[in-house]
N, C-alpha and C positions, 0 to 999 in steps of 0.2 A: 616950437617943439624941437627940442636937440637931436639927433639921429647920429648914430654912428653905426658904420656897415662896413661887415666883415665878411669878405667873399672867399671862402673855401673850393680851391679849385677843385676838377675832378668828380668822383661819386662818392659824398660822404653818406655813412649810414651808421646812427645812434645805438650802439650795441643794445639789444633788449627794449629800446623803444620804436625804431625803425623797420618795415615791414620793406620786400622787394616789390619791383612794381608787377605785376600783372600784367597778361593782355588786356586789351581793350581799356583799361584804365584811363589810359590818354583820352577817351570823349571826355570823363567825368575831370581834368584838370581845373583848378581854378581860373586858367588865363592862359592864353596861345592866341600870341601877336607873330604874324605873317612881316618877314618885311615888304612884301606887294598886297597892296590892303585889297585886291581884287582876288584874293585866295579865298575858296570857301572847302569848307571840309564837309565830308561825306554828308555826315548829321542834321548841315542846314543847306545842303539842294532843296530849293523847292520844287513843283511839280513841274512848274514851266522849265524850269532848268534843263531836269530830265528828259523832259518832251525835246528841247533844241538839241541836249548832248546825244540822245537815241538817235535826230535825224543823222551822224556824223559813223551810226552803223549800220546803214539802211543799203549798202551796198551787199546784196544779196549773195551767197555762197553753197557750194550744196551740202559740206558737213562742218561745224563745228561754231566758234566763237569769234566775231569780231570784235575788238576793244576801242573805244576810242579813251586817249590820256588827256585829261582833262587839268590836273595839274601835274607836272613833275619833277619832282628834287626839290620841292620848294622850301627854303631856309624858314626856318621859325624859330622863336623863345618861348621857352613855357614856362609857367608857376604851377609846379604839380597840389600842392596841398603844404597849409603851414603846419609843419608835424609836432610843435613841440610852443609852449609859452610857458616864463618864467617868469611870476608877479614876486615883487619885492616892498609891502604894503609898510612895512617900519621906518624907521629912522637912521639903521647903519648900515652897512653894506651886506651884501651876502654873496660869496664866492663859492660856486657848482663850479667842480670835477665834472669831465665830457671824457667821455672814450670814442674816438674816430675810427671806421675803416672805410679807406678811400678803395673805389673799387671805378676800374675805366671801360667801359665794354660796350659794344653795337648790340642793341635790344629792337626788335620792330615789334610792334602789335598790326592787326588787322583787322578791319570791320568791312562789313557786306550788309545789301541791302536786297530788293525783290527777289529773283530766284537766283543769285546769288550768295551761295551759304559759305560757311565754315565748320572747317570739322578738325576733329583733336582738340590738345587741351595744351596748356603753359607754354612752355615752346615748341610745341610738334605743333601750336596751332597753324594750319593753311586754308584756302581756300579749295572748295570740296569739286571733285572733280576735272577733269582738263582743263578748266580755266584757269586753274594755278599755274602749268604750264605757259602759259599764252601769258599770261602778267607778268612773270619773273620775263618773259623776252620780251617785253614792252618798258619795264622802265630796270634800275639799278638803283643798289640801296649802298652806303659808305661804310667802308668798312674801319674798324678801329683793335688796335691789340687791346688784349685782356692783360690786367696789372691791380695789385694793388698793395696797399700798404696801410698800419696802425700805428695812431700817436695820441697822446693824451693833452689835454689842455685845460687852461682856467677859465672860467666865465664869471666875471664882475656886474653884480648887479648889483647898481647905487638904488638908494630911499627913493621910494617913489619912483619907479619905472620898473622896465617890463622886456623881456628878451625874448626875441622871438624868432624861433629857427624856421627857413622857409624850403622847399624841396624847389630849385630852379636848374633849368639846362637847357641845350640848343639840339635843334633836330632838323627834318625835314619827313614830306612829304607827297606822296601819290599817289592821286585817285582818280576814279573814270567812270566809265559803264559800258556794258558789255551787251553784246544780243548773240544768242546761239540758236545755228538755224540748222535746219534739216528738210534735204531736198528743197531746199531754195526757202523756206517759210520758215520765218520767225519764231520761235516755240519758245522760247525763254528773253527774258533780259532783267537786269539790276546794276547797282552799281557795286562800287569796289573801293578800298584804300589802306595805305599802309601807312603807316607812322613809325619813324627811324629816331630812337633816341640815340644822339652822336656823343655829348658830354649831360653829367648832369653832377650839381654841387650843391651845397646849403646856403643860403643867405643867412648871415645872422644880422639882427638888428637891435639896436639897443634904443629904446623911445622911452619919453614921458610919460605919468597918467594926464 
């Protein structure tokens, strides 16, 4: 099967069929490859996990949040979601007009687990209460300028094959868990993590049926 792949740097988005990302989005990705295969994200702690990462806040205090960072800054690639396929089922070519706008920006989303919540909505989303505090001074997140730019292109699709746009980018990640104690006893704990989108761009692909 012939392939041919066009990587659009940057953050492209398909005027009128492209949607921006959301929080929390990032659990539901199609694919996020860790370069240390030993990374797990929030979602798939299991219990034992929990239970060995809690013993590492069992250092007792009289008021407030201990955290331990479980992972942090860790590089990754993702495949957000294939947005877009163009079947060419005849016999002669068909060339699609694309409208691009590349867009560069630092996006984090947040997810929380046990009594560990979140509150607000799109970007104002944080973690609820003083623990937000105590995280932003436990780990840092990358930062990158805001840019962007629009250009037009052609997309050739030969007989019998098939184009397919893909959402891909590089990020990083940090997550942990947390226990808040009062007058020395335990009263809460969960976990925590943030997901830093650094770049992200289209893959286009051109395949066989």
């Amino acid at each position: 099967m012939k392939k041919f792949v066009l990587i659009l740097l940057l953050t492209f988005a398909i005027i009128l069929l492209i949607d921006g990302v959301s929080a929390e989005e990032y659990t539901n990705y199609q694919e996020i490859i860790f370069e240390d295969d030993d990374v797990l994200m929030l979602k798939n702690y299991s219990d034992s996990d929990y239970k060995d990462y809690y013993k590492k806040t069992k250092k007792r205090k009289m008021f407030g949040w201990r955290l331990h960072v479980v992972n942090k800054n860790e590089p990754l690639d993702f495949i957000a979601e294939t947005k877009i396929k163009i079947f060419n089922t005849g016999t002669t070519p068909i060339t699609y007009k694309i409208e691009l706008e590349t867009k560069e920006e630092t996006k984090t989303q947040i997810s929380a687990s046990g009594s560990i919540k979140v509150s607000g909505s799109g970007k104002s989303k944080k973690f609820k209460g003083s623990v937000n505090a105590n995280i932003k001074a436990s780990i840092s997140t990358t930062k990158t300028k805001t840019s962007k730019e629009s250009f037009n292109f052609n997309i050739l699709v030969d007989p019998l094959t098939y184009v397919s746009i893909i959402t891909r980018g590089t990020g990083e990640i940090n997550n942990g868990v947390g226990s808040y104690y009062f007058f020395w006893g335990r009263m809460k704990q969960g976990g925590w993590e943030t997901f830093t989108v650094l770049t992200e761009y289209y893959e286009i692909t051109k395949s066989r049926f």
